[in-house]
C-alpha positions, 0 to 999 in steps of 0.5 A, a space after each residue: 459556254 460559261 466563263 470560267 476564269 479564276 480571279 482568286 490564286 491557285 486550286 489551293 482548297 483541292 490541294 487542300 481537301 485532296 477531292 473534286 469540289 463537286 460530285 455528280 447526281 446520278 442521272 435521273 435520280 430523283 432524291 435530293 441531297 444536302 449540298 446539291 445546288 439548285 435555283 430559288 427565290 432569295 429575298 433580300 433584307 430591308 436596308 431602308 424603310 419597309 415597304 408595305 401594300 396599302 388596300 385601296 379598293 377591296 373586290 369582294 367578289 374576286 380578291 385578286 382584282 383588289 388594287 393596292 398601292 405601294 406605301 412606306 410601313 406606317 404601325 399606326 395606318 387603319 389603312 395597312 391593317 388589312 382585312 382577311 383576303 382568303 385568296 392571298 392567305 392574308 390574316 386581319 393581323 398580317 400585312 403584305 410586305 414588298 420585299 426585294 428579291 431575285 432567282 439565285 443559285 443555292 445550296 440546299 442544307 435541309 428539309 422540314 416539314 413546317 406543320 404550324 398551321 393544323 392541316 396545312 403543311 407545307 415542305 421548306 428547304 433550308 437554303 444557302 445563297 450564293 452570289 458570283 463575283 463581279 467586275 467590281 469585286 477586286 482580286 483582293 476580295 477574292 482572294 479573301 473570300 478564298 482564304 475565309 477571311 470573311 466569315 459571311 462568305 464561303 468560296 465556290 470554285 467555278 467549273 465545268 462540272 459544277 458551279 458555271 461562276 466563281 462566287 460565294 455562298 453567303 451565310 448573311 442570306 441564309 432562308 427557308 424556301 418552299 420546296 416544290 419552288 426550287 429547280 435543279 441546276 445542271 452542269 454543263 458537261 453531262 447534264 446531271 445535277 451536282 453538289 459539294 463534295 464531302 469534304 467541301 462541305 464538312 470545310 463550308 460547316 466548319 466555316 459557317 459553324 464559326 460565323 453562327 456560333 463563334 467556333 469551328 465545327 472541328 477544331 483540327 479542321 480549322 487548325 489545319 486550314 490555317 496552316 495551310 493557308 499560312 502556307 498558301 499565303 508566303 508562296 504566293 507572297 500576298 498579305 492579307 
């Protein structure tokens, strides 16, 4: 059974919105929702160097049998400038690029279809990351995250209905993904899917509305959550 202790303050954010966090997906349905959760591939953005795959010996015959190594991104390398490899959906202009990833848990926002290439399309959802708290994450940190003091995070409540960990979606990661490689999360108690409630998600808009465009998405909203987190801040008397 997931572990789910909250190192942030009180349920102040059900106080606040007066709903369950989560709602259930009737089972079996087979729609998807915005704010449903589910696991995908998220890459990670560059922090060094880009890494690149170097064609070492080309196998014409099947290229998937070609080797590659591993090199740093180089613009003026003959060697990276890769000659068309039907199979890996390659361009003589494209390169392949390594990038560092991982399977995480995220909030789907939406579906389009991407028809830039005539007759090959392709359905991608517009998925949030989101990334648990970890033992080297203070109290405090949580704390602020619950407080939406960080505008790149927005706080996910753990619980047996919904969401296993205490962790926060992150706008900072915010990417497409295919849709036929996203896999429906469960919860624990019914075996259904789930996702945000109403409210939860007009607060997680509002919130990321002020990281991506400088404002709030409701300015009442917002105006509310501050006082109720001015509130929230003098009974459980922290200084954030």
């Amino acid at each position: 059974m997931a572990n789910y202790r909250i190192r942030g303050m009180k349920d102040w954010i059900d106080d606040l919105c007066g709903c369950d966090f989560f709602e259930n997906i009737p089972y079996g349905s087979e729609d998807l929702h915005i704010g449903q959760f589910f696991e995908g591939h998220i890459k990670y953005p560059f922090f060094t160097s880009p890494k690149v795959l170097e064609l070492d010996r080309y196998d014409q015959e099947n290229e998937l049998n070609s080797i590659f190594k591993i090199v740093d991104y180089n613009p003026s390398s003959i060697g990276q400038r890769m000659r068309p490899i039907r199979q890996l959906n390659l361009r003589s202009t494209d390169r392949l690029y390594i990038i560092p990833g991982k399977i995480r848990t995220v909030i789907l926002l939406k579906i389009i279809e991407n028809i830039w290439i005539e007759d090959e399309i392709i359905n991608m959802a517009l998925c949030l990351p989101t990334s648990s708290f970890k033992d080297y994450h203070s109290r405090d940190f949580v704390i602020k995250t619950q407080l939406f003091d960080f505008p790149q995070f927005f706080y996910i409540k753990p619980s047996e209905n919904g969401a296993k960990a205490e962790s926060a979606a992150r706008f900072d990661l915010l990417q497409f993904i295919p849709l036929a490689n996203l896999k429906p999360v469960k919860n624990e108690t019914s075996d259904s899917c789930f996702m945000l409630s109403t409210f939860i998600m007009k607060l997680m808009f509002n919130h990321m509305s002020k990281f991506i465009f400088g404002e709030p998405y409701d300015v009442a909203l917002d105006e509310e959550i501050i006082a109720f987190r001015d509130i929230i801040l003098s009974d459980e008397n922290l200084q954030v």
